[in-house]
N, C-alpha and C positions, 0 to 999 in steps of 0.2 A: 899361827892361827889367829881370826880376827875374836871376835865376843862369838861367846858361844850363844846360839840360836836353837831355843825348843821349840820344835814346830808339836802342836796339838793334835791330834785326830780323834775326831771326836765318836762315839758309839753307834751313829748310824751310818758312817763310812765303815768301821768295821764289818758289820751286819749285811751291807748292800758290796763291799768290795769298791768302793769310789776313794780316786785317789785325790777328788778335786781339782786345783790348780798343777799339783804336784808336776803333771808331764811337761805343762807349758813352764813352769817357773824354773826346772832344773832339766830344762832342752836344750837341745843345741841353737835354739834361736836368740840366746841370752848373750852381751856383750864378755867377749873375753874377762876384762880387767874386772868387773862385777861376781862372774864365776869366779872366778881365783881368788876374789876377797871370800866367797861361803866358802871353800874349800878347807875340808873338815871340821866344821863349825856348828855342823847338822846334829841333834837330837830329835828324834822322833819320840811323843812319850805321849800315852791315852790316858787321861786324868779320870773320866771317864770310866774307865775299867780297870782301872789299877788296882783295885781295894776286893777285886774278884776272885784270884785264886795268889800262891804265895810266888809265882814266876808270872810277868807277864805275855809272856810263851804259853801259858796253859789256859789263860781266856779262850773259850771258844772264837773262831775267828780271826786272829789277831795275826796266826801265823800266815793263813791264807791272806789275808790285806797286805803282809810283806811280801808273799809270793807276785800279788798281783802287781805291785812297785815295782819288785825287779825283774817284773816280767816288763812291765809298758816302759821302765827308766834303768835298763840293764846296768849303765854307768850311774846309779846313784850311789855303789860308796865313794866315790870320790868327796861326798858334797859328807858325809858322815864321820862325827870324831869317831877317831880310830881307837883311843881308848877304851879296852878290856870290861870296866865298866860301864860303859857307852852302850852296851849289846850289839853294835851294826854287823860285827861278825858272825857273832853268835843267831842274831835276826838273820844273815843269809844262809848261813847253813842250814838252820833249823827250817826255813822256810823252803829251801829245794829239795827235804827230804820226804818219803812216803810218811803216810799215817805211823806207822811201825817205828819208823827212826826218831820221828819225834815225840813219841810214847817213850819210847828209851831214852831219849835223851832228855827229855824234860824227870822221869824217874832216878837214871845214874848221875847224872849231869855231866854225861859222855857224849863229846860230840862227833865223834867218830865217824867219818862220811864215808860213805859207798861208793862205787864207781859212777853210778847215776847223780849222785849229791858233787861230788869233786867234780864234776864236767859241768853242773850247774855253778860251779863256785869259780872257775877256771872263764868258762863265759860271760858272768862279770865281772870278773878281774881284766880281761882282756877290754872288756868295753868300756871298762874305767879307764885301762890305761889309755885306749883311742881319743878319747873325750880327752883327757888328758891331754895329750899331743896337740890334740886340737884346737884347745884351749889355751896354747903355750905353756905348758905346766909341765912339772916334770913329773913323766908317767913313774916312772920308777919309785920313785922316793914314796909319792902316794900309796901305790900297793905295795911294798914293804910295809908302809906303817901300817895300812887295813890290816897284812897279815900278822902282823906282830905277835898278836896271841897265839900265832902256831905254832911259835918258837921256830927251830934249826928247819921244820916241815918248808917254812916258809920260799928259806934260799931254791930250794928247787921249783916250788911253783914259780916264782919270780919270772926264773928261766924257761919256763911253759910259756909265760904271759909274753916274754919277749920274743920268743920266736913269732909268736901272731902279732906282735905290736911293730916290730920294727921290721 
């Protein structure tokens, strides 16, 4: 991994759902060898609103703004350290799930996905790994490390993502 890279988002992107630059800077329009240097280098962190509730998950907002990221840049964890602490996991689950799962999950701190949540988490993992491919990168190695925090769950999405990637 190269230097890690905080990218900022500031309070009224959250509020309005604007991703900014976001779709054009981590598109597929971008130079291979440039991609592969961000690659998992990413930090997303709102200075902004941090100091609002004790998870930045429970800011109003905040989740729907990842929604809409991995709605418009389906392969953005590729570009996000995959580090446990990092949240990029924890941001896509929480962010494909109903109002309900994320009321629970931000309460137990159980991220337990549904069939609805695991088919959004599964779709981009699979578009990570395309990008990936794409990119000359190794898909695999990448989403093992996103999954990491699933522990042993992980080996078998792997094998979901590869039946669609290869």
């Amino acid at each position: 991994m190269s230097e890690l890279r905080q990218l900022e988002v500031p309070a009224d992107w959250v509020a309005s759902r604007d991703l900014g630059g976001f779709p054009t800077l981590f598109g597929y329009g971008q130079k291979p060898a440039d991609v592969r240097e961000m690659q998992g280098s990413v930090m997303i962190v709102f200075p902004q609103l941090e100091d609002e509730a004790d998870s930045i998950y429970a800011v109003p907002g905040v989740l729907d703004w990842f929604h809409e990221l991995y709605d418009q840049v389906p392969h953005f964890p590729y570009f996000l350290v995959p580090h446990p602490l990092a949240g990029g996991l924890q941001s896509l689950i929480m962010s494909g799930g109903n109002a309900d799962l994320r009321a629970h999950a931000r309460q137990t701190g159980n991220l337990a996905a549904d069939d609805e949540v695991q088919q959004w988490l599964l779709s981009r993992m699979v578009a990570t790994g395309r990008y990936a491919t794409h990119m000359a990168d190794d898909w695999e190695r990448i989403v093992r490390e996103f999954l990491g925090p699933a522990g042993p769950a992980a080996d078998a999405f792997v094998e979901k993502v590869r039946q669609q990637v290869e």
